[in-house]
C-alpha positions, 0 to 999 in steps of 0.5 A, a space after each residue: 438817756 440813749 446809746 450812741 453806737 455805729 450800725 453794726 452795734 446797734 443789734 447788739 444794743 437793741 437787740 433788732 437785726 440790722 442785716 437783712 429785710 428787716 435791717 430798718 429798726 423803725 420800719 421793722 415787720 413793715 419793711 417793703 424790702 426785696 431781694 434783687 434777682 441779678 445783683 443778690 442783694 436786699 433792695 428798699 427800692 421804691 419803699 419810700 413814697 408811702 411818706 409823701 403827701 397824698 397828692 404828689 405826683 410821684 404816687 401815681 408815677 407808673 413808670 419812673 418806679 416799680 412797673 405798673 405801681 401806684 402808691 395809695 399806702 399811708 406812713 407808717 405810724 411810730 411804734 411807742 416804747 409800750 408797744 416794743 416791750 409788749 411785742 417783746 414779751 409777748 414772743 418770750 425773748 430773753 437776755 444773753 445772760 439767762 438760762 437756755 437765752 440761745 436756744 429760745 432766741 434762735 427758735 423765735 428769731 425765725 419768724 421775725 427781726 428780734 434776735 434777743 432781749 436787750 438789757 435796757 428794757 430793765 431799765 423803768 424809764 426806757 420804755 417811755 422814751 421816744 429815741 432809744 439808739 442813735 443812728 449814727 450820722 457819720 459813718 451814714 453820711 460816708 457810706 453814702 459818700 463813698 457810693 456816690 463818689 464811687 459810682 461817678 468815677 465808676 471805680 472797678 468793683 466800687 461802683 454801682 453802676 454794673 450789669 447786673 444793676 442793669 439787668 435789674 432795673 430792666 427788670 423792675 423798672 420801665 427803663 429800655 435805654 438800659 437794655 444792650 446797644 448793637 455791640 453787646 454792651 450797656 449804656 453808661 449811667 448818665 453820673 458817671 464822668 470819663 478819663 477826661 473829666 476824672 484828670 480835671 477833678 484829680 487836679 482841682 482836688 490836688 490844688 487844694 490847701 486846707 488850714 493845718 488839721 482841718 482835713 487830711 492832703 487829699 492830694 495824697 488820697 488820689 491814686 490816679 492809675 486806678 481813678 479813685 480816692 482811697 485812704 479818706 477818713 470819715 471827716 474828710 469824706 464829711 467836709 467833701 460831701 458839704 463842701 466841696 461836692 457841689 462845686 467839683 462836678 458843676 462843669 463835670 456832670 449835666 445839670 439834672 445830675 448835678 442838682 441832685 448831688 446838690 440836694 444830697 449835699 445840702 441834706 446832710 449839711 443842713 441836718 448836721 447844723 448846730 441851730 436846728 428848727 423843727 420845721 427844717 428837720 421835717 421838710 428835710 424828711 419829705 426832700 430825701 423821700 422826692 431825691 433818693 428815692 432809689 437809694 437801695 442799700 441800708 444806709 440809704 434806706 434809714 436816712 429819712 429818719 435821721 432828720 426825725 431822731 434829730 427833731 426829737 433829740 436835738 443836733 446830732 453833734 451830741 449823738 454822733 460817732 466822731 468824738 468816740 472814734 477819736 478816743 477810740 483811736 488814742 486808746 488804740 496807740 496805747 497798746 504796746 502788747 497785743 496779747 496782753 491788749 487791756 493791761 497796755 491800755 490800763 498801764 499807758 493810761 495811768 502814766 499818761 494820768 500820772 505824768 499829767 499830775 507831776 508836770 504842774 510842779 515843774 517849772 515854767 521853762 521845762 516842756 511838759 504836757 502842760 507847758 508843751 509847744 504847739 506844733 503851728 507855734 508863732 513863737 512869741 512876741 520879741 520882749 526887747 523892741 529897741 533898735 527894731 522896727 515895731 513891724 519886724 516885732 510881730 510873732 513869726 517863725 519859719 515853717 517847713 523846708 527852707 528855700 531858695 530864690 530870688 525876688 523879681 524887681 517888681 516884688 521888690 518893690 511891693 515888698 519895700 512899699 508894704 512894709 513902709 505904709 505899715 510902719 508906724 515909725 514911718 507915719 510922719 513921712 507918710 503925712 509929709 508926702 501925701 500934703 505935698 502932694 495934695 499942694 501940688 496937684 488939687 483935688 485928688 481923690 484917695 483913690 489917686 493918692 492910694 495909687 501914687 503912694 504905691 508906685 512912688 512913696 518908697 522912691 521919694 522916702 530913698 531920696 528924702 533920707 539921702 537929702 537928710 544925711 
């Protein structure tokens, strides 16, 4: 057993701070975190090529890194549950729930990640487990998203190219084309696309039709005085990230960039596959540390073991957010009284469960939650075929708001041509015509008679009825 929680709750669960130098659970003590000297934040800048095989080149890469750093360090081992328990115990943390658990937990946070005792230690298995919490794939997955998409489009206050990025990477890294050009100002990054670009996207992304309740319009999330996507649910973010990135920055971005986003996107779509293999999850561990390496935020930081969480535990649709997030929010619609928020959820939830119970004696005909019509309803087939066309009998309804124009001959005629090859009762004239034609002109392939049946089958049916009456 394990629990299953976004990054934020994960402290609360485990009882490891989650913000900080040591925000990585699996790194802990261990961390090669630094704080930044410009932007002010806590950075796992270059702390990921400790994981490649001894051979690569990029642990002998002086410049593309850390000035004048070369990587010799081997991986960290994984801590076994023993191991924590015993470090626990060791320091003398305590539950919340016990005597003075405040006053002893905040001495003995000083000097490491540990903020308390979780209550899952009690638990006689817990310490034999391999995974205790979860990383939670869908809000890691977003996080990252909406980094990247933000950079591209280098949002006001959103993205990560900035000045003090700038001033930084000058500072750690060997990359003089970041420096001040003649007028004072720093280079662009080279993923970030301009206004040009941005009215291209926007309008592929508007032209977009999904199937009902696959993901929100996007149209609607674009905001294009400001250039950015706002209003994105995770799920949507999801989809564009395996979907739909690879293809909106092909002509946009040049082909290094690209790449890279490609190998982003296909990260996180083979990790969250429903079939996994193991040898896929631990080659997905050594092409993040090759890629995103650079990555200096939290989430970027504890993406490599996500493959590794997914190799033991299996895919991650049974360890992810998703389907709590959506209960979450139906519970959320229940509140009718915001100072009394627990007793509206237990009210609605108990007339939702009675209401469930009463409507399976109701009659068919009566709409109820068990007999309620879906909202894309075809509405049914036709029970009473006489005196109708066994084409015209199919389920269908009308969808949206009705409008008004007038069909152009050539749609006309396509429109009769369709429904004449797809009616049954017209098969026998079908025959008739296409033997007589075959008499007539020998050797015709089905091509030519595929042809010569769409531009002059409904004309000789019209004259052939005419004849008949």
């Amino acid at each position: 057993m394990w629990t299953i929680s976004d990054f934020l709750a994960y402290y609360m669960l485990s009882g490891w701070s989650t913000a900080g130098k040591l925000a990585c659970p699996y790194c802990m003590e261990e961390a090669q975190s630094f704080r930044l000297c410009h932007g002010g934040k806590t950075t796992w800048f270059d702390s990921h090529r400790m994981f490649l095989d001894q051979h690569h080149p990029f642990r002998k890469d002086h410049k593309g890194f850390l000035k004048g750093q070369t990587v010799k360090r081997l991986p960290l081992a994984l801590r076994t549950g023993e191991k924590i328990l015993n470090q626990i115990s060791e320091l003398g943390l305590r539950k919340v729930i016990e005597e003075d658990a405040q006053v002893v937990n905040s001495r003995i946070c000083k000097s490491c990640g540990w903020k308390k005792r979780s209550i899952f230690w009690d638990l006689p298995y817990w310490s034999s487990n391999k995974i205790w919490h979860n990383l939670d794939v869908m809000h890691i997955e977003k996080n990252i998203f909406d980094n990247v998409f933000n950079t591209v489009l280098n949002v006001k206050d959103k993205t990560k190219d900035n000045p003090k990025a700038c001033l930084d990477m000058l500072t750690y890294c060997d990359r003089p084309q970041l420096a001040k050009d003649a007028s004072g100002k720093y280079p662009k990054a080279a993923c970030t696309i301009d206004n040009e670009a941005k009215d291209i996207l926007f309008d592929w992304v508007k032209s977009f039709k999904f199937p009902d309740g696959y993901v929100s319009n996007l149209g609607r999330c674009l905001e294009t005085n400001k250039s950015r996507l706002f209003g994105m649910k995770s799920h949507d973010c999801h989809e564009f990230m395996q979907r739909l990135m690879p293809i909106a920055f092909r002509e946009l971005l040049s082909s290094n960039v690209w790449q890279t986003l490609i190998e982003l996107s296909l990260f996180f779509k083979d990790l969250t596959l429903t079939t996994l293999r193991v040898a896929d999850m631990e080659r997905l561990c050594v092409s993040w540390n090759v890629y995103f390496h650079r990555g200096s935020l939290t989430q970027w930081n504890i993406c490599p073991c996500t493959p590794y969480e997914a190799r033991i535990a299996g895919p991650v649709q049974y360890r992810w957010m998703y389907p709590f997030e959506r209960y979450l929010g139906t519970l959320k619609k229940m509140i009718g009284n915001k100072a009394r928020v627990e007793g509206s959820i237990c009210e609605a939830y108990l007339m939702t469960e009675s209401t469930q119970l009463f409507s399976h004696y109701f009659e068919p005909r009566v709409i109820t939650r068990n007999h309620n019509v879906d909202r894309n309803d075809e509405g049914g087939v036709m029970k009473d075929h006489k005196g109708h066309l066994l084409i015209f009998t199919h389920p269908g309804r009308l969808l949206g708001e009705a409008k008004k124009r007038s069909l152009s001959l050539e749609e006309i005629k396509a429109a009769q041509t369709y429904i004449l090859l797809n009616c049954k009762e017209v098969e026998p004239f079908v025959s008739m015509y296409v033997e007589r034609l075959q008499e007539k002109y020998l050797n015709l392939s089905q091509d030519q008679i595929d042809e010569n049946l769409e531009t002059y089958f409904s004309i000789w049916f019209k004259q052939y009825v005419s004849l008949q009456q």
